[in-house]
Jmol script that loads the backbone (N, CA, C; Angstrom):
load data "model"
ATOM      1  N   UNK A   1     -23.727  -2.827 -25.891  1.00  0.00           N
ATOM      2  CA  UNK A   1     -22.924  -3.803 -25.177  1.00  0.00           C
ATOM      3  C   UNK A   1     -21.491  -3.302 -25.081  1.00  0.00           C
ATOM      4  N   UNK A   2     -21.309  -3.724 -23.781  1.00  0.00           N
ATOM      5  CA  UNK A   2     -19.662  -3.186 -23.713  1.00  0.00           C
ATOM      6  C   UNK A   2     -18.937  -4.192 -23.010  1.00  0.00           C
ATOM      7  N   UNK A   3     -17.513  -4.900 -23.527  1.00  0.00           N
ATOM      8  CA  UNK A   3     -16.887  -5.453 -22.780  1.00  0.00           C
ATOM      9  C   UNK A   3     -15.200  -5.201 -22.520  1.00  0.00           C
ATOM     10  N   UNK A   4     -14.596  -6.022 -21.722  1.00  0.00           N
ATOM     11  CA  UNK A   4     -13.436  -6.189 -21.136  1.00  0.00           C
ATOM     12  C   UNK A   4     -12.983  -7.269 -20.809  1.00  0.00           C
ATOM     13  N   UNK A   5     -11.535  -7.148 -20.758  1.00  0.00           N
ATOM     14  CA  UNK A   5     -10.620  -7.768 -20.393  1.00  0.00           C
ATOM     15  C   UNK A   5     -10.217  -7.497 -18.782  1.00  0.00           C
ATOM     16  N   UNK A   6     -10.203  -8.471 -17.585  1.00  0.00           N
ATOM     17  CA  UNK A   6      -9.413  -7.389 -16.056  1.00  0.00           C
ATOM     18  C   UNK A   6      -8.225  -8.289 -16.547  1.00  0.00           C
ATOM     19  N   UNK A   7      -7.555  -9.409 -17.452  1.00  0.00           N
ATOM     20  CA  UNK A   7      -6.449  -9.897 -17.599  1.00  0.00           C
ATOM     21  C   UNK A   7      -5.825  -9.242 -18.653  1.00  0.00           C
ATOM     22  N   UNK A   8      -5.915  -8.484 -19.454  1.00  0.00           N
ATOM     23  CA  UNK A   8      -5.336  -7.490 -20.750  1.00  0.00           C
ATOM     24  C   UNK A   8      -4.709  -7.014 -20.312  1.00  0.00           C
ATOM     25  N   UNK A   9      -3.270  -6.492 -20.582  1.00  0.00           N
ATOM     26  CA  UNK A   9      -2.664  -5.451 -19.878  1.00  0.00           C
ATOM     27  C   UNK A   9      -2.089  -5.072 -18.757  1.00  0.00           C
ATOM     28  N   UNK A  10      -2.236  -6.455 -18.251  1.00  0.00           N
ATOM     29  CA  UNK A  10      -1.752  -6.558 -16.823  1.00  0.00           C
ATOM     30  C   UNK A  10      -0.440  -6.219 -16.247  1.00  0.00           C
ATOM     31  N   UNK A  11      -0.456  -5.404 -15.103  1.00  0.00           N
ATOM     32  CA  UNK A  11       0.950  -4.875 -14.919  1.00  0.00           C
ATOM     33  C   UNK A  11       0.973  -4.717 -13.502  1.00  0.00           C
ATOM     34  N   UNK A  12       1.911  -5.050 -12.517  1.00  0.00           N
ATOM     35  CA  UNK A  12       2.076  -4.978 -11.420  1.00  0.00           C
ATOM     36  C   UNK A  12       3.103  -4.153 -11.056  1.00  0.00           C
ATOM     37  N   UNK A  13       3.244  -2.881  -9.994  1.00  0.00           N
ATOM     38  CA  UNK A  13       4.215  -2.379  -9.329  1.00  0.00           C
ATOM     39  C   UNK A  13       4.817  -2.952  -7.700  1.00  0.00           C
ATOM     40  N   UNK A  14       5.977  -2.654  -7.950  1.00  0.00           N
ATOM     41  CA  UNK A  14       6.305  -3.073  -6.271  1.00  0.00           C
ATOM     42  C   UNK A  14       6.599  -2.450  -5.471  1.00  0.00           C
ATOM     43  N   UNK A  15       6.050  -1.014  -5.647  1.00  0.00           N
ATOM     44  CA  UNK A  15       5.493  -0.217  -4.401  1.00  0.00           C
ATOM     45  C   UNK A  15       4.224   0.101  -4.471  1.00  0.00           C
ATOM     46  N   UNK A  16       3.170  -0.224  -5.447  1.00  0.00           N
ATOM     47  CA  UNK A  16       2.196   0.322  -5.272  1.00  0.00           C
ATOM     48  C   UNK A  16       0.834  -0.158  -6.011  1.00  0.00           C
ATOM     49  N   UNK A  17      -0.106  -0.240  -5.525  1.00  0.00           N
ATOM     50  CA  UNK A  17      -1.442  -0.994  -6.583  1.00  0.00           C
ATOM     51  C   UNK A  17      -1.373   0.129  -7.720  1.00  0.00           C
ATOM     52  N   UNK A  18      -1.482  -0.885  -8.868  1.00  0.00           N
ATOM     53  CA  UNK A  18      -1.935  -0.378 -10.271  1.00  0.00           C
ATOM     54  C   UNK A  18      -3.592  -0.697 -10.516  1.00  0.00           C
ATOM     55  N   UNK A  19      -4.354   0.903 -10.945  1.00  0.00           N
ATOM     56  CA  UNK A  19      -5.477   0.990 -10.553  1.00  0.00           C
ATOM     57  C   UNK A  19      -6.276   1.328 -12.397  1.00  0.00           C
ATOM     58  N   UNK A  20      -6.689   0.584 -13.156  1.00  0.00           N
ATOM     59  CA  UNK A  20      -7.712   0.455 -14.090  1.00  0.00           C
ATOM     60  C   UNK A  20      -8.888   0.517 -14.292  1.00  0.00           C
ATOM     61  N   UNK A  21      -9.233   1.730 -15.005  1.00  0.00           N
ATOM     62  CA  UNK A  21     -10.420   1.526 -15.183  1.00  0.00           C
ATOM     63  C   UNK A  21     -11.038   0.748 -17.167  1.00  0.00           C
ATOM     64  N   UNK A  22     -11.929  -0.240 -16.344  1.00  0.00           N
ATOM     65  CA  UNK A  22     -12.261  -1.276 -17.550  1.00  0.00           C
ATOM     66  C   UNK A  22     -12.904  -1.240 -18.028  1.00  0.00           C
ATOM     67  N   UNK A  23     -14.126  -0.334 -17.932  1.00  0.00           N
ATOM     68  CA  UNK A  23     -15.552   0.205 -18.393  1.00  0.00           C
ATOM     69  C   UNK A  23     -16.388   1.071 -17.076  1.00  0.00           C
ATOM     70  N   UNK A  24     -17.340   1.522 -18.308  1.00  0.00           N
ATOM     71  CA  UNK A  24     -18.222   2.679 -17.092  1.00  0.00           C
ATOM     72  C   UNK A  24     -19.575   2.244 -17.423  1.00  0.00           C
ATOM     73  N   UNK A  25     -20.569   1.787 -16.848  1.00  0.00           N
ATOM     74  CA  UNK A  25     -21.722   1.366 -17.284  1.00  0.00           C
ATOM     75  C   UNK A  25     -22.989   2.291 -17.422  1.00  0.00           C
ATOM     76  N   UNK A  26     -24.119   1.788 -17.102  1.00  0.00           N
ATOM     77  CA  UNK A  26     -25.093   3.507 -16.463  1.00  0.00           C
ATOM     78  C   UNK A  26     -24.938   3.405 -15.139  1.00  0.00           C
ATOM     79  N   UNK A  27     -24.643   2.664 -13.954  1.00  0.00           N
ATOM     80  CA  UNK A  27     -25.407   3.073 -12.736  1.00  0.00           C
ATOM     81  C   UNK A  27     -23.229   2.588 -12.013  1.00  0.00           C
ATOM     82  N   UNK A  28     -22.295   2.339 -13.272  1.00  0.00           N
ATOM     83  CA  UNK A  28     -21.249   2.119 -12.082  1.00  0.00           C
ATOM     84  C   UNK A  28     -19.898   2.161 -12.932  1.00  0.00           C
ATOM     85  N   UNK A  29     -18.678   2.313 -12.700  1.00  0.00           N
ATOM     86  CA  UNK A  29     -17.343   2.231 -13.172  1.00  0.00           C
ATOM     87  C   UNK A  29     -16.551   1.064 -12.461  1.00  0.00           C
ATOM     88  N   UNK A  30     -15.980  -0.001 -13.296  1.00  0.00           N
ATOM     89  CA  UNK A  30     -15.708  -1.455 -13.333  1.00  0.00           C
ATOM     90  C   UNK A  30     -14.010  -1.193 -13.074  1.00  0.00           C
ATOM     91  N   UNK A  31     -13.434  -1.468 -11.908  1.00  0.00           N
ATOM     92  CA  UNK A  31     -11.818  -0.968 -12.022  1.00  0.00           C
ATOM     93  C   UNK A  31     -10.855  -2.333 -11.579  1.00  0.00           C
ATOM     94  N   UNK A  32      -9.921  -2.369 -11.918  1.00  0.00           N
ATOM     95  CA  UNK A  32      -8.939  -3.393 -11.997  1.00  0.00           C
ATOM     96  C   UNK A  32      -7.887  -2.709 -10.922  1.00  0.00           C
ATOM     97  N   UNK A  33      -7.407  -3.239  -9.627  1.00  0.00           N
ATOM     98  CA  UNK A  33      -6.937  -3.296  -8.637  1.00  0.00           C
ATOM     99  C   UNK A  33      -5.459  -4.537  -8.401  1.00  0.00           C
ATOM    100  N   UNK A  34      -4.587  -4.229  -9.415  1.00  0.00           N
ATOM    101  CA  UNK A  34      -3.479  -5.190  -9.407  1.00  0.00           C
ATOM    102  C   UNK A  34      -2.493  -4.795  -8.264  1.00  0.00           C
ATOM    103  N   UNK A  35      -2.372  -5.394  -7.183  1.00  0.00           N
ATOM    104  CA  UNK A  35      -1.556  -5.706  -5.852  1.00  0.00           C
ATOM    105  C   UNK A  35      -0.643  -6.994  -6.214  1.00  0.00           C
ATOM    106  N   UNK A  36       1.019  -6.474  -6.093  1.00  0.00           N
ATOM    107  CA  UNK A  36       1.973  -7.184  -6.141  1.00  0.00           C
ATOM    108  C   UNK A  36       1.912  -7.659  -4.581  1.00  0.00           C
ATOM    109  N   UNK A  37       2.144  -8.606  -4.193  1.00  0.00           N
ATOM    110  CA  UNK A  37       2.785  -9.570  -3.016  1.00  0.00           C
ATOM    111  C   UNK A  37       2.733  -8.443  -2.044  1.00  0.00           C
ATOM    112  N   UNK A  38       2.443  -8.041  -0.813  1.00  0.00           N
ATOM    113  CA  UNK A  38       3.067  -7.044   0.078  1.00  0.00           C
ATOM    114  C   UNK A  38       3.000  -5.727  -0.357  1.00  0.00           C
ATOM    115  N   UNK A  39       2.037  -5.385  -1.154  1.00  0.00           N
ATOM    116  CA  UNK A  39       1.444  -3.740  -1.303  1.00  0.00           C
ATOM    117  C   UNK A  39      -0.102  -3.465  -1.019  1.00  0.00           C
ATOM    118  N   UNK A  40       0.248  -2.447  -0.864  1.00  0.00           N
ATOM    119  CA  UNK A  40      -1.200  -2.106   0.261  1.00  0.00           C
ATOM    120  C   UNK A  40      -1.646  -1.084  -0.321  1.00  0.00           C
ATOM    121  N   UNK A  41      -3.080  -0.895   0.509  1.00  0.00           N
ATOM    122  CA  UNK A  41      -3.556   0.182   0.008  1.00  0.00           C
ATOM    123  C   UNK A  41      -4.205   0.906   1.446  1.00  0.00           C
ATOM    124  N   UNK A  42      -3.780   2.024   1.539  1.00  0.00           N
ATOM    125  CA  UNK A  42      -3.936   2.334   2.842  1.00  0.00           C
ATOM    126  C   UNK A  42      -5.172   2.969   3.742  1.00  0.00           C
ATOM    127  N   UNK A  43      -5.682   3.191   4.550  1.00  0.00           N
ATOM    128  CA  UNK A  43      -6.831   2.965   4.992  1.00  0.00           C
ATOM    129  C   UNK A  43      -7.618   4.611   4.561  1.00  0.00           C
ATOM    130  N   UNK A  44      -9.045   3.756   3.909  1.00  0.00           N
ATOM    131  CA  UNK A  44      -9.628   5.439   2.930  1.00  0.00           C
ATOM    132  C   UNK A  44     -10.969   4.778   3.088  1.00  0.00           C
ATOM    133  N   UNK A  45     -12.024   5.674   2.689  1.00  0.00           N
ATOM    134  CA  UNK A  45     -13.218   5.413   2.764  1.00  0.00           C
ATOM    135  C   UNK A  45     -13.814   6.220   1.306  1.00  0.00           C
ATOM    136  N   UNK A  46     -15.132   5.528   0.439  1.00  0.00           N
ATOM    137  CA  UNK A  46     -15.869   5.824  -0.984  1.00  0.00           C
ATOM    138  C   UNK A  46     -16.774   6.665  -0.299  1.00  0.00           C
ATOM    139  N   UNK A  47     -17.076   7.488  -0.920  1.00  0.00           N
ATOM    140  CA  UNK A  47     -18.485   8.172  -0.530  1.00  0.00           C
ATOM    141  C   UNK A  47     -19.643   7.949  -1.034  1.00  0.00           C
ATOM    142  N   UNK A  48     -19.566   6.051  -1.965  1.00  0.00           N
ATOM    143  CA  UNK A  48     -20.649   5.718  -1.795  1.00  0.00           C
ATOM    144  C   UNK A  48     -19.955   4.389  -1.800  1.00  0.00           C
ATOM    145  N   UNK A  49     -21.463   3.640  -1.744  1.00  0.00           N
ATOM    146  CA  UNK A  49     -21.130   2.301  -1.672  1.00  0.00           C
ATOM    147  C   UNK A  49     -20.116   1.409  -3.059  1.00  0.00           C
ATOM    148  N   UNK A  50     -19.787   0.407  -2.947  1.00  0.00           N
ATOM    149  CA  UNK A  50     -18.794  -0.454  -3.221  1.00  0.00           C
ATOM    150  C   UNK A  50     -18.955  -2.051  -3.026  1.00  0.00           C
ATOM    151  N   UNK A  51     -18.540  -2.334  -4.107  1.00  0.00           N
ATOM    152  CA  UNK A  51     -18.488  -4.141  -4.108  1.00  0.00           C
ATOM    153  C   UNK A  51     -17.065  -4.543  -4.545  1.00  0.00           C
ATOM    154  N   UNK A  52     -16.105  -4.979  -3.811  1.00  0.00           N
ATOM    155  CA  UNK A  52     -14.790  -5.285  -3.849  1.00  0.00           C
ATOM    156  C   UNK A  52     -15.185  -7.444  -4.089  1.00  0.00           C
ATOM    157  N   UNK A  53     -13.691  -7.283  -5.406  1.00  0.00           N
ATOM    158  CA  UNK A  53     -14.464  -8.731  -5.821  1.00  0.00           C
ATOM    159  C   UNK A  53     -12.426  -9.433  -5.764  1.00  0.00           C
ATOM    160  N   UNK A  54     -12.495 -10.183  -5.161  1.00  0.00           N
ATOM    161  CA  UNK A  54     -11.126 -10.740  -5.393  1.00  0.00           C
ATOM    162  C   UNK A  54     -11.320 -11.552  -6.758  1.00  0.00           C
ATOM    163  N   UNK A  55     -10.458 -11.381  -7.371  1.00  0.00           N
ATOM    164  CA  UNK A  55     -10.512 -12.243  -8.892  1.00  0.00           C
ATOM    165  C   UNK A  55      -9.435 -13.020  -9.043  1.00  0.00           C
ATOM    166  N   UNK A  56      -8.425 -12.806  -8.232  1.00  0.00           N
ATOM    167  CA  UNK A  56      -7.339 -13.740  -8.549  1.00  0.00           C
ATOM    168  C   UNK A  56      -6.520 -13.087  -7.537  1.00  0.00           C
ATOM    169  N   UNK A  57      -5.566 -14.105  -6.601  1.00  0.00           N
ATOM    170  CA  UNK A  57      -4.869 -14.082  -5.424  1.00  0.00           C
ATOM    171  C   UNK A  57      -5.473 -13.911  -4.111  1.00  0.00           C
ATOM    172  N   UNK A  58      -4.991 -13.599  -3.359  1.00  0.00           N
ATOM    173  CA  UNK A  58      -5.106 -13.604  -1.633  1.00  0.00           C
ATOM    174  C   UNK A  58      -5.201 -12.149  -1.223  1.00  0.00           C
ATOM    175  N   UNK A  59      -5.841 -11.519  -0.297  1.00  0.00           N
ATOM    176  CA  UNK A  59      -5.345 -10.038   0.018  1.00  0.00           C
ATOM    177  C   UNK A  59      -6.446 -10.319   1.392  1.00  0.00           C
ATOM    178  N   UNK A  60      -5.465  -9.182   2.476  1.00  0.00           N
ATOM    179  CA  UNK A  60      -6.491  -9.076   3.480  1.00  0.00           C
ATOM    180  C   UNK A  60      -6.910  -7.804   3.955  1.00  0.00           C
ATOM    181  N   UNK A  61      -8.541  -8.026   3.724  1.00  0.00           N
ATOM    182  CA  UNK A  61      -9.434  -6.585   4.055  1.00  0.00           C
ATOM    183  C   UNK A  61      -9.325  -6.131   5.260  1.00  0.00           C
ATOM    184  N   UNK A  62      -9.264  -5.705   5.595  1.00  0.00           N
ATOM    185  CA  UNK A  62      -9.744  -4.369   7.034  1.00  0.00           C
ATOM    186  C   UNK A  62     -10.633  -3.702   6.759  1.00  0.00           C
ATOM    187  N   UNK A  63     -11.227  -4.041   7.883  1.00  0.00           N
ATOM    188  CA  UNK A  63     -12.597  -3.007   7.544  1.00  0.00           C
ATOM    189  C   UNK A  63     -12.477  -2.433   9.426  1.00  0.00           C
ATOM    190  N   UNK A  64     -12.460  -1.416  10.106  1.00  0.00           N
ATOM    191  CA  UNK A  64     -12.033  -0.635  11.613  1.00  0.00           C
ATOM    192  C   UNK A  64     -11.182  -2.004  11.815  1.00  0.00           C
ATOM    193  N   UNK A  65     -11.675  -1.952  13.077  1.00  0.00           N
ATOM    194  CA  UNK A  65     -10.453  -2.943  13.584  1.00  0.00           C
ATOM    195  C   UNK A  65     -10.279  -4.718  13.175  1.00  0.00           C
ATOM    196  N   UNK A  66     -11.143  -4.526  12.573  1.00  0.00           N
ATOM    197  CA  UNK A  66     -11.618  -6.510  11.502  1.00  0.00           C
ATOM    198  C   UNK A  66     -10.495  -6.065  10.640  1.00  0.00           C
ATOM    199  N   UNK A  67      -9.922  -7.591  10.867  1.00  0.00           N
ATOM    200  CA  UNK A  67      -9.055  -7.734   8.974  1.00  0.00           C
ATOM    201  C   UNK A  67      -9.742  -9.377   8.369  1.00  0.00           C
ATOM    202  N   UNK A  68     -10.540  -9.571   7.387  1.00  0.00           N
ATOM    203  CA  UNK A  68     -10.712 -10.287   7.122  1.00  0.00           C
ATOM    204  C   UNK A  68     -10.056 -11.402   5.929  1.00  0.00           C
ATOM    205  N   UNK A  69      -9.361 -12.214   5.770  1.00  0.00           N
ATOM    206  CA  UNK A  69      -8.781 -12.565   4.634  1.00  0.00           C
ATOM    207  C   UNK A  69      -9.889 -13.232   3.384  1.00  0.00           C
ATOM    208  N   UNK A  70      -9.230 -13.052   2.358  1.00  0.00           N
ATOM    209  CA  UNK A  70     -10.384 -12.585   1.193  1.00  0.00           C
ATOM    210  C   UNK A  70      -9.486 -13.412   0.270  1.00  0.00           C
ATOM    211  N   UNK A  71     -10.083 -14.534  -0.304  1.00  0.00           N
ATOM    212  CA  UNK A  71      -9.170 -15.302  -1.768  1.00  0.00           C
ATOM    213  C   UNK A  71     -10.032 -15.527  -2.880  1.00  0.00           C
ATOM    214  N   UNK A  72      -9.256 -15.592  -3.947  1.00  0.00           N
ATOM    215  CA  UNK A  72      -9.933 -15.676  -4.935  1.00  0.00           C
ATOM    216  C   UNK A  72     -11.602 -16.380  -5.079  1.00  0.00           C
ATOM    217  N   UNK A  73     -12.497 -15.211  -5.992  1.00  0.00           N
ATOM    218  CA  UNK A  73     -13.879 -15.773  -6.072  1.00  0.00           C
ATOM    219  C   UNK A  73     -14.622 -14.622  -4.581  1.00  0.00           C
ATOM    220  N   UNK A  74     -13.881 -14.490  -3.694  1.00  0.00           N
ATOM    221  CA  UNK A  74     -14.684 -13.978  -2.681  1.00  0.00           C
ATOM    222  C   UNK A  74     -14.815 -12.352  -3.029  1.00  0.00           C
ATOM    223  N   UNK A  75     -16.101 -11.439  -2.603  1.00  0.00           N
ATOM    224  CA  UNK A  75     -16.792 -10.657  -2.967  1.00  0.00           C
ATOM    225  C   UNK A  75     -17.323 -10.168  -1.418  1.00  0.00           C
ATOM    226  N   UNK A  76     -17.074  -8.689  -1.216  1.00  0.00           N
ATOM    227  CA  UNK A  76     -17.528  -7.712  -0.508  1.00  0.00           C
ATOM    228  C   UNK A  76     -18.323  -6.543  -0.778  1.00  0.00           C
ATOM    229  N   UNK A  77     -19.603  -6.280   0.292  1.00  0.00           N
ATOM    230  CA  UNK A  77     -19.849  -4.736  -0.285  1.00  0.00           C
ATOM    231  C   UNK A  77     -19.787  -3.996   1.218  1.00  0.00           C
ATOM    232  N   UNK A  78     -19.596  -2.732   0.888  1.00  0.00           N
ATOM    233  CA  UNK A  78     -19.770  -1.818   1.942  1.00  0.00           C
ATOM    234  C   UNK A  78     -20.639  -0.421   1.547  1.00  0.00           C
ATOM    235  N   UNK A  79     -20.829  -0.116   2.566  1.00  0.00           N
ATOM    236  CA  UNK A  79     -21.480   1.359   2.417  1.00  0.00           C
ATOM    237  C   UNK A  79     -20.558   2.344   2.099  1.00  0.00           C
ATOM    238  N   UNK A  80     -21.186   2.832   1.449  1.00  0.00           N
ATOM    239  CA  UNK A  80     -20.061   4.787   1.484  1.00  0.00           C
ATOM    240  C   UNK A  80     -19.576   4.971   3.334  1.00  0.00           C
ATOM    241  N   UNK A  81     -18.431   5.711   3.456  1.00  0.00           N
ATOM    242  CA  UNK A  81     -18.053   6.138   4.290  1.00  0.00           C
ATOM    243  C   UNK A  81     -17.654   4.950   5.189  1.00  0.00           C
ATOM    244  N   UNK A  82     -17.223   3.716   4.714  1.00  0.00           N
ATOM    245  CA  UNK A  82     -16.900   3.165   5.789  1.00  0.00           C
ATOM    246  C   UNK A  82     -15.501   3.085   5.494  1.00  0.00           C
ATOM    247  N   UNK A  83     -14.268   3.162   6.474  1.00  0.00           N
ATOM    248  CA  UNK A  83     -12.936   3.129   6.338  1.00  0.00           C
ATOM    249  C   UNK A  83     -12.699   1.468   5.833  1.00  0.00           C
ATOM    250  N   UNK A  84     -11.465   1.084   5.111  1.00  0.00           N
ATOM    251  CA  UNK A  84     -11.198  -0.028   5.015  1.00  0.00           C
ATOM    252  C   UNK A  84     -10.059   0.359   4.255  1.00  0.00           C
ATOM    253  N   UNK A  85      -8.975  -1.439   4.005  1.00  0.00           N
ATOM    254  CA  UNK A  85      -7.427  -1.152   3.433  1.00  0.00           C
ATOM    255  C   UNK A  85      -7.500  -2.386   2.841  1.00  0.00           C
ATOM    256  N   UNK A  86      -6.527  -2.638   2.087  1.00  0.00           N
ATOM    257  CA  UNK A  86      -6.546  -3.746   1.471  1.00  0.00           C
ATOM    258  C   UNK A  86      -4.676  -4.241   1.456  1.00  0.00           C
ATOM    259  N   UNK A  87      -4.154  -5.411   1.735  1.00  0.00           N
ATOM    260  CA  UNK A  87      -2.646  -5.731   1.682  1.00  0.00           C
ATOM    261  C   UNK A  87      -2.817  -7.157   1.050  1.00  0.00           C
ATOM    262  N   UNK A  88      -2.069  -6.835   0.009  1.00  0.00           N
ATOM    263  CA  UNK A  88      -2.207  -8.223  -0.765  1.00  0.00           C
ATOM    264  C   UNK A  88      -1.110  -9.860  -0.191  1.00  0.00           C
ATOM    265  N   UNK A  89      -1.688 -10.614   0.024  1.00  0.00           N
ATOM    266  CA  UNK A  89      -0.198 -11.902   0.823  1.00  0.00           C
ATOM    267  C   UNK A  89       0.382 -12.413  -0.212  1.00  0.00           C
ATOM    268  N   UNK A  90      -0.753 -11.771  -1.760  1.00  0.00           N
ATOM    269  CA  UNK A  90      -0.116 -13.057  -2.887  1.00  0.00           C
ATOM    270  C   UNK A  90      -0.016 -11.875  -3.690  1.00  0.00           C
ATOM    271  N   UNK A  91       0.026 -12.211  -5.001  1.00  0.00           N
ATOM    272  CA  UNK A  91      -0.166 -11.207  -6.194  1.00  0.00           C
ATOM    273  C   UNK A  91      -1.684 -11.374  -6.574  1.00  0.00           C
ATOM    274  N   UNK A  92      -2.406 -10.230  -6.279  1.00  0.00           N
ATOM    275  CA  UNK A  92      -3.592  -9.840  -6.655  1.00  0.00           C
ATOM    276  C   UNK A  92      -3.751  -9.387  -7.261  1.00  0.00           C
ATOM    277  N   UNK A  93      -5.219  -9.725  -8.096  1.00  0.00           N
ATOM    278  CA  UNK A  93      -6.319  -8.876  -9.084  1.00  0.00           C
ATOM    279  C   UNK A  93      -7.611  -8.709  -8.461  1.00  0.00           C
ATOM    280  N   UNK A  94      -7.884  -7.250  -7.635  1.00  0.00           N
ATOM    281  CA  UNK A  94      -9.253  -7.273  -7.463  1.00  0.00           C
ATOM    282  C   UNK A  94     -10.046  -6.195  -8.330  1.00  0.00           C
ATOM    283  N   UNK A  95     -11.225  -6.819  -8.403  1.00  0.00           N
ATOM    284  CA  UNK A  95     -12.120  -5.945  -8.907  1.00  0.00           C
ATOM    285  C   UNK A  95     -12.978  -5.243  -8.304  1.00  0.00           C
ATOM    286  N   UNK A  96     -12.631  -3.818  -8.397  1.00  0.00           N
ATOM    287  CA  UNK A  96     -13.453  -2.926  -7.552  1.00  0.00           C
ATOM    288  C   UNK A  96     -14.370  -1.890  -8.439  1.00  0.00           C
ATOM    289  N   UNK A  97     -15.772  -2.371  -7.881  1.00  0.00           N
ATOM    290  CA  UNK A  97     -17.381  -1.793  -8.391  1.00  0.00           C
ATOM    291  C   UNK A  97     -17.486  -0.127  -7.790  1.00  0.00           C
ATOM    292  N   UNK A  98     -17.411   1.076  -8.402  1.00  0.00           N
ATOM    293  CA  UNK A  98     -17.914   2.386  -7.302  1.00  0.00           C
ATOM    294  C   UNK A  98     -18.895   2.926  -8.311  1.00  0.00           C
ATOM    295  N   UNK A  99     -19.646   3.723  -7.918  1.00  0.00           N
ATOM    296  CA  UNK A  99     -20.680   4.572  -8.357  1.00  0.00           C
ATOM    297  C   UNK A  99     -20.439   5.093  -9.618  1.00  0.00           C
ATOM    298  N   UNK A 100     -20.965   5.618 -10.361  1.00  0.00           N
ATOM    299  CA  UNK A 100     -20.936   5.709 -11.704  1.00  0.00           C
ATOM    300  C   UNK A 100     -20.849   7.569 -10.862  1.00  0.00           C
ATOM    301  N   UNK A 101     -20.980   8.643 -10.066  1.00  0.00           N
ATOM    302  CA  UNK A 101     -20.593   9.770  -9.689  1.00  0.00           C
ATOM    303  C   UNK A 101     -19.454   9.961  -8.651  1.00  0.00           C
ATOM    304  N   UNK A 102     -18.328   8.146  -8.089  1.00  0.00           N
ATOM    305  CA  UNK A 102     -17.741   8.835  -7.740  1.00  0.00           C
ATOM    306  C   UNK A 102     -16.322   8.601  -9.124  1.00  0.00           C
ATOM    307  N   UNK A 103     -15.364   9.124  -8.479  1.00  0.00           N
ATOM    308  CA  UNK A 103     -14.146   9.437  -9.526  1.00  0.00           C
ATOM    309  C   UNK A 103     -13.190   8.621  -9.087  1.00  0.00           C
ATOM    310  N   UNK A 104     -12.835   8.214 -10.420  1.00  0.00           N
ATOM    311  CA  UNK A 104     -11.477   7.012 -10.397  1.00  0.00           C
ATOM    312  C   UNK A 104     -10.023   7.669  -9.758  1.00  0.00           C
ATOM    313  N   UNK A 105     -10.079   8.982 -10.073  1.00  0.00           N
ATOM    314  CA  UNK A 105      -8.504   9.633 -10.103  1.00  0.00           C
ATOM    315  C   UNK A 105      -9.133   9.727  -7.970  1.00  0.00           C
ATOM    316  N   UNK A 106     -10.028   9.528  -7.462  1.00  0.00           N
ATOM    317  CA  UNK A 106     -10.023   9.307  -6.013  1.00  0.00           C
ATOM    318  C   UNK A 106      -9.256   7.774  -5.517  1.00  0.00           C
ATOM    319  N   UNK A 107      -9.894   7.312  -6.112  1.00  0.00           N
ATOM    320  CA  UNK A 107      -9.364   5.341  -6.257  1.00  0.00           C
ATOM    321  C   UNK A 107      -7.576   5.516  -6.352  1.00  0.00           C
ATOM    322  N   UNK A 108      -7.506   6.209  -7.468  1.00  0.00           N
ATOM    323  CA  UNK A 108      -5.749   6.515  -7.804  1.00  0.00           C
ATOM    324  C   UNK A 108      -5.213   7.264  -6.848  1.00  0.00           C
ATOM    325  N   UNK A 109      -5.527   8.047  -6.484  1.00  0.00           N
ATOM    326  CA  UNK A 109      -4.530   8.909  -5.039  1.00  0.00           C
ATOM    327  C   UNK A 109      -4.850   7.828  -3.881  1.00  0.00           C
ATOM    328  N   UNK A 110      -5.179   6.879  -3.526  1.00  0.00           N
ATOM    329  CA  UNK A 110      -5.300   5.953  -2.693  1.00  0.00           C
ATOM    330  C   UNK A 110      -4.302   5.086  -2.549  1.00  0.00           C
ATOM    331  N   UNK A 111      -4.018   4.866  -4.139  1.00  0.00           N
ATOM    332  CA  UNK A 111      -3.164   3.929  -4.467  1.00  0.00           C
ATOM    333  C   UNK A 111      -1.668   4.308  -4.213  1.00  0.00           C
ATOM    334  N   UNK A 112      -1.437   5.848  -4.386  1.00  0.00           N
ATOM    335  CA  UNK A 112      -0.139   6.599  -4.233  1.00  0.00           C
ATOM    336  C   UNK A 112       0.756   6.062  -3.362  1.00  0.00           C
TER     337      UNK A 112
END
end "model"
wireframe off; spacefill off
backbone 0.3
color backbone group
């Protein structure tokens, strides 16, 4: 058994998402996605699939030319390779699900 905290440690920048990783399971790596008010994350695509989970605040997805707004409790998945961005309206915590083969330090140069 393994657990976490996504509220432990919490730290927000105001230029840029602060990107956590909270555990690694067998089949996935569990990451903490803290967006201050008006920081973004700019448009990138996983090379595999993904389940983006808003956990606390407002942020709006783009996925090509869709921006969908996303508030707390609401939950997305996509396929590998699909482009999408994320801009937070409030102060966000999302939780983002990727493959247990792809790499966090990819998630982190996103965030740059």
């Amino acid at each position: 058994m393994k657990t976490a905290n996504i509220l432990h440690e919490l730290n927000y920048h105001d230029e840029k998402p602060q990107v956590t990783l909270l555990m690694e399971t067998a089949n996935t790596k569990e990451l903490r996605i803290a967006l201050q008010e008006g920081v973004e994350m700019k448009n990138h695509k996983a090379p595999f699939p993904i389940v983006v989970e808003v956990f606390q605040g407002e942020v709006l997805f783009g996925v090509g030319e869709e921006v969908y707004p996303m508030q707390s409790g609401m939950m997305v998945s996509l396929e590998g390779g699909v482009y999408h961005n994320l801009k937070a309206i409030k102060d966000s915590i999302v939780r983002l699900s990727i493959s247990k083969f792809d790499q966090v330090e990819r998630v982190t140069k996103v965030a740059e």
